[in-house]
C-alpha positions as CSV (number, residue, x, y, z in Angstrom):
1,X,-20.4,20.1,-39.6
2,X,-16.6,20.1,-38.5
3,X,-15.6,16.6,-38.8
4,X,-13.2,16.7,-35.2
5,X,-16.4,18.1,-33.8
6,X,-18.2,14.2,-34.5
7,X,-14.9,12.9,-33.1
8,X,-15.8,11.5,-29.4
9,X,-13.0,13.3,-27.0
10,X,-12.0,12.3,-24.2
11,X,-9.6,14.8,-21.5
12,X,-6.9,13.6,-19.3
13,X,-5.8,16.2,-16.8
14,X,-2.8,16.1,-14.2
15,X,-3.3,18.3,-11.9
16,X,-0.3,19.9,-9.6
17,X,-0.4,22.7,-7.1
18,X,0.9,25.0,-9.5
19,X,-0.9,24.0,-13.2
20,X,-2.8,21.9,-14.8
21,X,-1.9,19.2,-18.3
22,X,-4.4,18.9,-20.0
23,X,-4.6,16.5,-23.1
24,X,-6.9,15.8,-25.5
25,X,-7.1,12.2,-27.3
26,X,-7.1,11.5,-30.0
27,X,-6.5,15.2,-31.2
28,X,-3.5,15.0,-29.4
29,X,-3.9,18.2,-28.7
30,X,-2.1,19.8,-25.0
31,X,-2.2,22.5,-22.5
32,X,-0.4,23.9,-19.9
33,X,-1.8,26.0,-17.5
34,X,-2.1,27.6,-14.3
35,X,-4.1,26.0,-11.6
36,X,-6.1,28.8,-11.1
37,X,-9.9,30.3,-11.5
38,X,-9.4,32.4,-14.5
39,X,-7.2,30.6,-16.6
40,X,-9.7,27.7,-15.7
41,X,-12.4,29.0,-16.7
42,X,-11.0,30.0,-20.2
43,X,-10.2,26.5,-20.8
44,X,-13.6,25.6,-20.2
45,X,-14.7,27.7,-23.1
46,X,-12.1,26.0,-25.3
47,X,-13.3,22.7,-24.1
48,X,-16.9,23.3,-24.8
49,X,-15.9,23.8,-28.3
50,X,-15.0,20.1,-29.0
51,X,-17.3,17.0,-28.6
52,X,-16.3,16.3,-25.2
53,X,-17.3,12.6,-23.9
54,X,-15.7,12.6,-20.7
55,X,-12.9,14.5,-18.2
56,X,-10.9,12.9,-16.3
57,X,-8.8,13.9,-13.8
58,X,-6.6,12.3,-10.5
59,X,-7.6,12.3,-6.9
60,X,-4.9,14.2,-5.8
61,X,-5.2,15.6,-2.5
62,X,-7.2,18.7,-3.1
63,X,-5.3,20.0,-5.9
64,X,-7.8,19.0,-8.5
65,X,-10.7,20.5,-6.9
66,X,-10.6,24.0,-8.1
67,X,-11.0,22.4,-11.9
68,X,-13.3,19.2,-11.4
69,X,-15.7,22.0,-9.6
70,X,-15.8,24.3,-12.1
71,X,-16.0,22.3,-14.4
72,X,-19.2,20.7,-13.1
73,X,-20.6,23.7,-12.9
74,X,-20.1,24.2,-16.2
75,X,-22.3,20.5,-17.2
76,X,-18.9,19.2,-18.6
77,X,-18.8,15.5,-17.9
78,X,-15.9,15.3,-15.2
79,X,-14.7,12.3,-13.6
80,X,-12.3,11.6,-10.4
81,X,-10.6,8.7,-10.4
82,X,-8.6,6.5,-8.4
83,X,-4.5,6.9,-9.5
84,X,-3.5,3.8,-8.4
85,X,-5.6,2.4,-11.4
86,X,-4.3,5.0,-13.9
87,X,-0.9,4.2,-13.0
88,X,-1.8,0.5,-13.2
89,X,-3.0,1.0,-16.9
90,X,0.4,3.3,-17.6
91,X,2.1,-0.2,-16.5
92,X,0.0,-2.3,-18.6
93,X,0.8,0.0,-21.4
94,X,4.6,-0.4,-20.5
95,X,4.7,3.4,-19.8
96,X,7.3,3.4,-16.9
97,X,8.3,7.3,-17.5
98,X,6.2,10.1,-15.8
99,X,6.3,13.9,-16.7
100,X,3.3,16.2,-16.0
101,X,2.5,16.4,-20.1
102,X,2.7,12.0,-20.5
103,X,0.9,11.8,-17.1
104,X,-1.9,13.8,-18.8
105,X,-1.9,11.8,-22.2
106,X,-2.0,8.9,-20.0
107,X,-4.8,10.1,-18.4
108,X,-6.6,11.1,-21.5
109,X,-6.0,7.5,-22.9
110,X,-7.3,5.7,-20.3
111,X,-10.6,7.9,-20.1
112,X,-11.0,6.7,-24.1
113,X,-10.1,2.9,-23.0
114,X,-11.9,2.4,-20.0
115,X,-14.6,4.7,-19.9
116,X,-14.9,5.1,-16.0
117,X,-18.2,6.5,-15.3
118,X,-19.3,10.0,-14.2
119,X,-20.5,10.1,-10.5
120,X,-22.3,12.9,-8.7
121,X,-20.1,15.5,-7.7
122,X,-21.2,16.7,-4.1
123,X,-22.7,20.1,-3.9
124,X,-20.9,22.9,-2.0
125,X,-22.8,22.5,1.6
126,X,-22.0,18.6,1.4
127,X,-18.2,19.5,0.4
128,X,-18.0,21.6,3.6
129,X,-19.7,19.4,6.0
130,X,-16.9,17.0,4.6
131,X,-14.2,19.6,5.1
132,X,-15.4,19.7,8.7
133,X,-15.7,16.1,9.3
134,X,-12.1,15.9,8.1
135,X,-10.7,18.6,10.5
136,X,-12.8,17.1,13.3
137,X,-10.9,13.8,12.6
138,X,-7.3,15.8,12.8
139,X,-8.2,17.2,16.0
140,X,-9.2,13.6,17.0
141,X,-6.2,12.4,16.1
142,X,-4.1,15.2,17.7
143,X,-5.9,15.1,21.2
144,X,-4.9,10.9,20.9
145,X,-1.2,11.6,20.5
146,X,-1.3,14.6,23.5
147,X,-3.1,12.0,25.6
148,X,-0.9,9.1,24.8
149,X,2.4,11.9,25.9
150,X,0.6,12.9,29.3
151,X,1.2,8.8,29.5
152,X,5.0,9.1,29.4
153,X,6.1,12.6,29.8
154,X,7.4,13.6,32.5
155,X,5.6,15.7,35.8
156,X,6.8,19.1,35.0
157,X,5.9,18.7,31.1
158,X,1.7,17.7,32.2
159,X,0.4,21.1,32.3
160,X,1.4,22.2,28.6
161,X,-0.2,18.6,27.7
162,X,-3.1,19.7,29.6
163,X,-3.5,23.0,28.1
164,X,-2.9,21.6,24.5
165,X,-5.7,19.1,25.3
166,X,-8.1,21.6,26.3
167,X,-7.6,23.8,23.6
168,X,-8.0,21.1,21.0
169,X,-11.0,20.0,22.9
170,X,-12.5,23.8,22.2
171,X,-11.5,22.8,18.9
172,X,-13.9,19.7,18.3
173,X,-16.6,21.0,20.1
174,X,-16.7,24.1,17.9
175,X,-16.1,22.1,14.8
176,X,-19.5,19.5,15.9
177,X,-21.1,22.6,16.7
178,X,-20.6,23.7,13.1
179,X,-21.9,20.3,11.2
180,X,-25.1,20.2,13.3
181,X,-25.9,23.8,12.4
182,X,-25.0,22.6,8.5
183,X,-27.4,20.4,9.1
184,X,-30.1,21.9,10.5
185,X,-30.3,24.2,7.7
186,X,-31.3,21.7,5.1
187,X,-35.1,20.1,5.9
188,X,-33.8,17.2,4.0
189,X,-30.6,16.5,6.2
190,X,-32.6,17.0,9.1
191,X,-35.0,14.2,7.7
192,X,-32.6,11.8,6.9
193,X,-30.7,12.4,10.2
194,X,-34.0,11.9,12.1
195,X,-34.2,8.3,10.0
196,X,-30.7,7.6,10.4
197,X,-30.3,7.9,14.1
198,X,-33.3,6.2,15.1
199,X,-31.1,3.3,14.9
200,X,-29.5,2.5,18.2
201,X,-26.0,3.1,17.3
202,X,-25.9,5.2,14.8
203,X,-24.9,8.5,15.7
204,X,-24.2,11.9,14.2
205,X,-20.6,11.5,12.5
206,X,-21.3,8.3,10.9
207,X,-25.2,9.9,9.5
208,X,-22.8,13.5,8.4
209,X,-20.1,11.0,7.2
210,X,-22.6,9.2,5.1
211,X,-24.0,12.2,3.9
212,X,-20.6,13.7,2.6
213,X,-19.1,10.7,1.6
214,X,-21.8,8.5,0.4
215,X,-24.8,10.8,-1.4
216,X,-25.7,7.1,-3.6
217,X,-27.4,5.8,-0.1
218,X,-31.1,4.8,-1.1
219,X,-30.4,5.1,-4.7
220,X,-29.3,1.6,-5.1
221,X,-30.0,-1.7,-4.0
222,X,-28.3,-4.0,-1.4
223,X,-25.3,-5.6,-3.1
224,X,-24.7,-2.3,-5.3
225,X,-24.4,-0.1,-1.9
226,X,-22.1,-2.7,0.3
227,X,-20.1,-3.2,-2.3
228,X,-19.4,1.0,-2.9
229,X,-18.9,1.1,0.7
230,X,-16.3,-1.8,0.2
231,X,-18.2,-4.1,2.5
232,X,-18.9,-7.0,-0.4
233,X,-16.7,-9.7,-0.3
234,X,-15.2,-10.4,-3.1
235,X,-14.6,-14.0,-4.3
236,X,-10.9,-15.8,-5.1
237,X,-11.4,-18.4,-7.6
238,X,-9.0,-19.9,-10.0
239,X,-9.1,-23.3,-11.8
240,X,-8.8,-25.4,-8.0
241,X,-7.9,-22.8,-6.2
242,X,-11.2,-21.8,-4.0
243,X,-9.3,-18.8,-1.7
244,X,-10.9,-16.9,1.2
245,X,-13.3,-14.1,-0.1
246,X,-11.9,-10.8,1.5
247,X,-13.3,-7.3,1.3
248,X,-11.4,-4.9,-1.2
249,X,-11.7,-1.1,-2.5
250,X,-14.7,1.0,-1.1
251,X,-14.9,4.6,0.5
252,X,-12.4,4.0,3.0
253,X,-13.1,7.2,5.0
254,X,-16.8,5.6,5.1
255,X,-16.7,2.5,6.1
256,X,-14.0,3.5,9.0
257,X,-16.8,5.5,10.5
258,X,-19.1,2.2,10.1
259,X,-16.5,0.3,11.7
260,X,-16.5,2.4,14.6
261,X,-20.5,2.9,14.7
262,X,-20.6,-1.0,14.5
263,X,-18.2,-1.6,18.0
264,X,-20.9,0.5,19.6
265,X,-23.9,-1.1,17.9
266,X,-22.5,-4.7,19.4
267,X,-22.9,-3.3,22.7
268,X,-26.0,-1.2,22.8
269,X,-28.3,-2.4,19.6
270,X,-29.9,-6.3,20.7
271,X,-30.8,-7.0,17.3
272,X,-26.5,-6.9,16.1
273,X,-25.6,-7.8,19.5
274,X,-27.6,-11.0,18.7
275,X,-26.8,-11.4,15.0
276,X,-22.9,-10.9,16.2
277,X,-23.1,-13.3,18.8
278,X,-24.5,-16.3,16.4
279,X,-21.6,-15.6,13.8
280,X,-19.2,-16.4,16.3
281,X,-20.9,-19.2,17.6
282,X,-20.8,-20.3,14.2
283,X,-17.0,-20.7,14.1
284,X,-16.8,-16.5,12.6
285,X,-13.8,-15.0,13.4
286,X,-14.5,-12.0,15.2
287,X,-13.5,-9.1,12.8
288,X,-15.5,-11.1,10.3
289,X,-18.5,-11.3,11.9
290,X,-17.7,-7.3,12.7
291,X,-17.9,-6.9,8.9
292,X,-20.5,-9.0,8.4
293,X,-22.7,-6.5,10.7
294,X,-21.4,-3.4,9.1
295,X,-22.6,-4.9,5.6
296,X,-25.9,-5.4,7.1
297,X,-25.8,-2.1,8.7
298,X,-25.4,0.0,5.8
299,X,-28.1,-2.8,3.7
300,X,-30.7,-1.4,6.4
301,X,-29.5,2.3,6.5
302,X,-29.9,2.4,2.3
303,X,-33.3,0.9,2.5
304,X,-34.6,3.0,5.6
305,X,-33.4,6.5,3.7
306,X,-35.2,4.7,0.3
307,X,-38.4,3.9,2.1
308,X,-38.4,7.0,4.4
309,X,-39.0,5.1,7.4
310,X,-37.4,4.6,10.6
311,X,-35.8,2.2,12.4
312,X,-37.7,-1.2,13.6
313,X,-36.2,-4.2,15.0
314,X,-38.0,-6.3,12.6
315,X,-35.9,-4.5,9.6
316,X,-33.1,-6.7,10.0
């Protein structure tokens, strides 16, 4: 057998709108190509013909997707990761300079270093009801900012306002109208959004959210799935020094959509309502006793979609 066929390899690819680096450590082997399907897919083949251990490529806005898909399509072991903590380890390797080719041995050496493991990389309906759910947050956002201008524009300049806002509002309702058909397609969606909703609460955008966002719900256990969502605190201890423990990392985009879920479930669910109330008498700050429920929340959620059953009051 070829000997640099035993070697373990692992990929680093920085991926730009235009082409993709790709570097292979230790061969030190590198590519250039174009960020598109058929070059792509020829560098696949080249890449199945090396003991491959692990791909691993930026989150970088969309411009990785075309290659991290195809790729796991192809049962290569790729990997998205955060760049903040690539570009931390380029620091801690006192690599200050970045080019698209050093970016991608970079990359390539911190996949053999640090050995971030694979996750599951959503299937193609769950991508698009994530798409939606993004677009549906835009318009959102939009229809805020029109609202906040009909607050302070001028008389003659509240019709167009008006007009924008009900055109955007056409927008989301089309958009909602969408995920629950995405939804309703797939007998085990429909399941867990039966389970999911049962809580008082919990609605639809935080059950699609969860489905797009967080596929590991009631595949792990209770400190494993608050601390993915980023609703663990963490502890800040050194020699003396006993700091606060604070919340850090997470899905962002998830646990948003539980903050949000929670500020209703405060008001219409007795069992938080309850559970909020006795933190704060406790001497809880507010937003900490906020987060406190969300990490509770999502503990319930993860064992209700594990068990199949739905809500009782008695779960929490």
């Amino acid at each position: 057998m070829d000997v640099q066929n035993q070697i373990e390899i692992s990929v680093g690819v920085d991926a730009g709108k235009s082409k993709l680096d790709i570097h292979l450590h230790p061969l030190e082997m590198h590519f250039s190509i174009p960020n598109t399907d058929e070059p792509i897919h020829k560098m696949l083949g080249v890449l199945k013909q090396h003991n491959i251990k692990r791909i691993v490529v930026e989150a970088t806005g969309r411009y990785e997707h075309a290659f991290v898909f195809a790729c796991d399509q192809a049962g290569l072991p790729i990997v998205v990761v955060n760049p903040t903590k690539v570009r931390r380890f380029a620091q801690a390797l006192g690599v200050w300079a970045k080019t698209d080719k050093l970016d991608a041995a970079v990359i390539a050496q911190f996949a053999a270093m640090m050995k971030p493991k694979a996750k599951p990389i959503p299937d193609k309906e769950s991508r698009e009801i994530k798409d939606l759910l993004i677009r549906r947050s835009q318009l959102l956002e939009m229809s805020t900012m029109e609202k906040n201008r009909a607050q302070i524009m001028p008389k003659p300049l509240q019709r167009s306002i008006k007009s924008v806002l009900n055109h955007l509002q056409k927008q989301i309702d089309k958009i909602t109208e969408q995920l629950d058909q995405r939804v309703l397609e797939r007998k085990e969606w429909r399941m867990r959004l039966e389970i999911l909703t049962s809580v008082p609460g919990v609605g639809r955008v935080l059950v699609y959210t969860l489905m797009s966002e967080l596929p590991e719900l009631g595949q792990l256990n209770r400190k494993e799935i608050a601390a993915l969502v980023g609703v663990a605190p963490i502890n800040r201890e050194s020699g003396s020094f006993n700091g606060k423990r604070r919340i850090r990392g997470g899905r962002h985009r998830v646990r948003t959509v539980l903050f949000m879920a929670m500020l209703s479930s405060i008001q219409c669910n007795p069992v938080f309502k309850a559970y909020y109330e006795r933190l704060k008498a406790a001497g809880k700050l507010p937003k900490v006793a906020l987060i406190a429920c969300m990490r509770k929340l999502i503990v319930i959620l993860n064992t209700m979609v594990k068990n199949g059953e739905k809500w009782e009051a008695k779960m929490a």
